[in-house]
C-alpha positions as CSV (number, residue, x, y, z in Angstrom):
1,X,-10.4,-25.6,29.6
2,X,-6.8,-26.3,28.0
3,X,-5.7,-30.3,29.1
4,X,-2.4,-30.6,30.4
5,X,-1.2,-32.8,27.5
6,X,-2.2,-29.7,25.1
7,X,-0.2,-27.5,27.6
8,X,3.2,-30.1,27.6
9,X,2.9,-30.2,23.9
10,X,2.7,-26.3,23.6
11,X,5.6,-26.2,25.3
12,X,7.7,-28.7,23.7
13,X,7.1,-26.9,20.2
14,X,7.3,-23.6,21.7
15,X,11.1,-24.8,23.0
16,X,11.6,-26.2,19.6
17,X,11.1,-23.5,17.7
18,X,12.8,-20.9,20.0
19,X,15.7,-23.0,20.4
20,X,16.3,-22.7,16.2
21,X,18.3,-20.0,15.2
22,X,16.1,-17.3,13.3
23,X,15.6,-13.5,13.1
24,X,15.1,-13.5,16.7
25,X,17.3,-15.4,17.9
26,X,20.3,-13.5,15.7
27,X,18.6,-9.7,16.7
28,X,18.6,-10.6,20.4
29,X,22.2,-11.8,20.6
30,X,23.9,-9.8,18.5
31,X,22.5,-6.8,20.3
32,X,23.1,-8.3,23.5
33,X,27.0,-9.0,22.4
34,X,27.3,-5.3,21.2
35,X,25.3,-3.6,23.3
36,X,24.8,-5.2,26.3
37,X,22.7,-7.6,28.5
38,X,20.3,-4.5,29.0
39,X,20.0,-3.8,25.7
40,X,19.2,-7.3,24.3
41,X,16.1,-7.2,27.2
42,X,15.2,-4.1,25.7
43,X,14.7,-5.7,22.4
44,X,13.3,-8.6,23.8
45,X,10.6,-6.6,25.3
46,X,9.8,-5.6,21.5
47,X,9.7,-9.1,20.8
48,X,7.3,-10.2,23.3
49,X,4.7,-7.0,22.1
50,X,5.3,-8.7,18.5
51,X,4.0,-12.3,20.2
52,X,1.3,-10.5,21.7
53,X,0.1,-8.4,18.5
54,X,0.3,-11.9,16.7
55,X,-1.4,-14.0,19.7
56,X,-4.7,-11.6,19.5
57,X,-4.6,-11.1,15.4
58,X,-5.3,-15.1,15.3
59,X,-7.5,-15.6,17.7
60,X,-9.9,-12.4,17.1
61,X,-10.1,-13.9,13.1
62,X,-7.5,-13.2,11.1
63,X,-6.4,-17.5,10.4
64,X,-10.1,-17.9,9.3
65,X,-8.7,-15.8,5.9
66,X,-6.3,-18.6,5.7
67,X,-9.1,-21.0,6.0
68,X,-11.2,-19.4,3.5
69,X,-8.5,-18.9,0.9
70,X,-5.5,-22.0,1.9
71,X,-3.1,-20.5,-0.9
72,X,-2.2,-17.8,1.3
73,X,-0.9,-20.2,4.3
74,X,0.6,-22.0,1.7
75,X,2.6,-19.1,0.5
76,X,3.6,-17.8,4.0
77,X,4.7,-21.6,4.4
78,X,7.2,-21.4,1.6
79,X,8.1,-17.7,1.8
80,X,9.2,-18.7,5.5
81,X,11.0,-21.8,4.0
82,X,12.7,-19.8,1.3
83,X,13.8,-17.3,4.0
84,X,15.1,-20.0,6.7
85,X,17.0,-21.7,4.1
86,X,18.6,-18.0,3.1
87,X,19.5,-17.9,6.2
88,X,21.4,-21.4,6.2
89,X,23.2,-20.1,3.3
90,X,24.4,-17.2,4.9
91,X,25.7,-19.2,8.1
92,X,27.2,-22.3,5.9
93,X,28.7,-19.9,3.1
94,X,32.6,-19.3,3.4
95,X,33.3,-16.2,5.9
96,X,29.5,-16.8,7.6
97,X,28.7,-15.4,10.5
98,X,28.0,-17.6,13.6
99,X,25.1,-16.1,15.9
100,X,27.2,-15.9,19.0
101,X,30.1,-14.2,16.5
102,X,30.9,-10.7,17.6
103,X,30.0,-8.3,15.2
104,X,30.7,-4.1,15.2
105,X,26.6,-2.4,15.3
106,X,25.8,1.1,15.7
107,X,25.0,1.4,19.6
108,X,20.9,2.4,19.4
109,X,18.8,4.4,21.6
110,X,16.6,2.2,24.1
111,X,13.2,3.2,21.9
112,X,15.3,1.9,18.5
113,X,16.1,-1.4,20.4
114,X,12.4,-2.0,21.4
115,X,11.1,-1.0,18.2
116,X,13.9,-3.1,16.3
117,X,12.5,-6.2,18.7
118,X,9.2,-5.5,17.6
119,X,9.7,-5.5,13.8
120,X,11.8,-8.4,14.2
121,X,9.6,-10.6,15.3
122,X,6.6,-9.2,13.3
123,X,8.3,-10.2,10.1
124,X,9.6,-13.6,11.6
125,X,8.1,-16.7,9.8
126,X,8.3,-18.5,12.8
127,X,6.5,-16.1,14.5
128,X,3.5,-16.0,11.8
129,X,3.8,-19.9,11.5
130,X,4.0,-20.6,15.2
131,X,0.4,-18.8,15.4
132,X,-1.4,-19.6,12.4
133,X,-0.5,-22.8,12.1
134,X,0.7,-24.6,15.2
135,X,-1.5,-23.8,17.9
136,X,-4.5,-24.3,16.2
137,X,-3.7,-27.9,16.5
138,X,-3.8,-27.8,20.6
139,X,-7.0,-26.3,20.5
140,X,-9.8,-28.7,21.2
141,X,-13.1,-27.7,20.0
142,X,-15.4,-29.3,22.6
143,X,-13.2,-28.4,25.8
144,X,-15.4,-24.8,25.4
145,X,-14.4,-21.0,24.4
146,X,-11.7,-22.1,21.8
147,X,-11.0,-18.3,21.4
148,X,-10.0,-18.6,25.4
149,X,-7.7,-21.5,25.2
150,X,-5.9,-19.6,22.1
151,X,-4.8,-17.1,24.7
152,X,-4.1,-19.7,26.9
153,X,-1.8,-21.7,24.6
154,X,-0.7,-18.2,23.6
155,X,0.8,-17.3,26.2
156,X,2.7,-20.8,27.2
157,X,4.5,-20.1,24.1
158,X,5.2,-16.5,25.0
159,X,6.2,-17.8,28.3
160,X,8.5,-20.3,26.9
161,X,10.0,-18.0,24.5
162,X,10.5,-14.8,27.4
163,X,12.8,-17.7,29.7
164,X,14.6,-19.0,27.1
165,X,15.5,-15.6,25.0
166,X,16.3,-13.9,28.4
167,X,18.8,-16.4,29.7
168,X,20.2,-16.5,25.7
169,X,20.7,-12.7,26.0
170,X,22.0,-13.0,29.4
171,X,24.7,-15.5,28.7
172,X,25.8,-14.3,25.1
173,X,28.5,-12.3,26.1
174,X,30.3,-14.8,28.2
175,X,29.3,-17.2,25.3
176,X,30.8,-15.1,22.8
177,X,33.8,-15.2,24.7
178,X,34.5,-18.5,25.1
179,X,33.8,-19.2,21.6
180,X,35.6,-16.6,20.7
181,X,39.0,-18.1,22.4
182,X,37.9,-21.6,20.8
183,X,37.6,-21.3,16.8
184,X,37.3,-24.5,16.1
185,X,34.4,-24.5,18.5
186,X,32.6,-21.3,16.4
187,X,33.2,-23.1,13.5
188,X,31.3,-26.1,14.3
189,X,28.3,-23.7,16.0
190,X,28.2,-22.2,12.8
191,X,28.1,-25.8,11.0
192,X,25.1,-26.7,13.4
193,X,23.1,-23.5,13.2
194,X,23.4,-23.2,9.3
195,X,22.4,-27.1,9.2
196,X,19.2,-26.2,11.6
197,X,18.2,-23.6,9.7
198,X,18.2,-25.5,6.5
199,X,16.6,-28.5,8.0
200,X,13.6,-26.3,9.5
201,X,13.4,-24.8,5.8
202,X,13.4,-27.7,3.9
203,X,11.1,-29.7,6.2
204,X,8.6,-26.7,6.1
205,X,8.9,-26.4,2.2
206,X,8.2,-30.4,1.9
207,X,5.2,-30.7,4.8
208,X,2.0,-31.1,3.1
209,X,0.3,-27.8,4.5
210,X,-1.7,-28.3,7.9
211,X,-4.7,-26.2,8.1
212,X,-5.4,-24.0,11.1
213,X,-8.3,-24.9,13.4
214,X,-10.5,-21.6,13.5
């Protein structure tokens, strides 16, 4: 049904996008640094329900809209540019934070931390991008139910993104830490987020827009 070259290639975005700081990314570990590795799970768990809600809007219909009528993916694409690169400003900017930077939050209750996950990642660009617009283009028509294989593809990128988040959380308190002891060393993470982020932005505002397979 789903070739294992479409599978690889999931993967490889799914690592690439994951792996660039955004709103997850931040939520997760500056919960995890305040909080605790339980509580950045917790959130994660809301983050993985987000994937999901996304994961079954696009494949029950909802990219066809962006078929019928391209100047809303084409906004999305630029509102998530314009957000990304706010986002490298922030990090860049004298007195930025860096995401492994500890940072005084309110402790939360376990159902705020889930549900904080959850929004998170609904109003992620990446999130919204990553399904609308990437993979439709691992879906092969003639391979059969192309509804099936969105699932499929689906949920290699939900997998990808469940290892990689959960060993971020895990780790970003002893990260923190050794940054922390090392500022020349946050100052360059800082350097290299902020310049990721901007790169993602600008290379998202300059793409010509790739329409999603239905």
């Amino acid at each position: 049904m789903v070739s294992w070259a479409a599978v690889i290639g999931m993967s490889l975005v799914a690592l690439g996008m994951v792996l660039t700081p955004g709103p997850n990314m931040i939520y997760l570990v500056s919960r995890s640094i305040s909080q605790g590795w339980r509580a950045g799970m917790i959130s994660l768990g809301g983050t993985v329900v987000g994937f999901i809600v996304y994961m079954t809007l696009a494949n029950i219909g909802v990219a066809a809209v962006f078929l019928v009528v391209p100047w809303l993916y084409i906004a999305l694409k630029f509102a998530g540019a314009a957000y990304l690169l706010w986002l490298a400003w922030k990090t860049l900017r004298p007195g930025g934070l860096s995401v492994f930077e500890p940072r005084a939050l309110a402790r939360d209750s376990r159902g705020r931390l889930f549900r904080m996950g959850l929004l998170t990642n609904l109003l992620n660009p990446k999130a919204a991008i990553m399904y609308l617009a990437l993979i439709p283009q691992f879906i092969d028509t003639s391979a059969g139910n192309v509804m099936l294989q969105g699932f499929l593809l689906g949920g290699v990128q939900i997998s990808v993104s469940l290892v990689v988040n959960a060993l971020l959380v895990v780790a970003a308190g002893g990260i923190a830490v050794f940054l922390g002891s090392r500022p020349t060393w946050i100052r360059w993470q800082r350097r290299i987020t902020g310049t990721l982020l901007g790169a993602v932005g600008v290379k998202l505002a300059i793409d010509a827009p790739a329409p999603a397979s239905a």
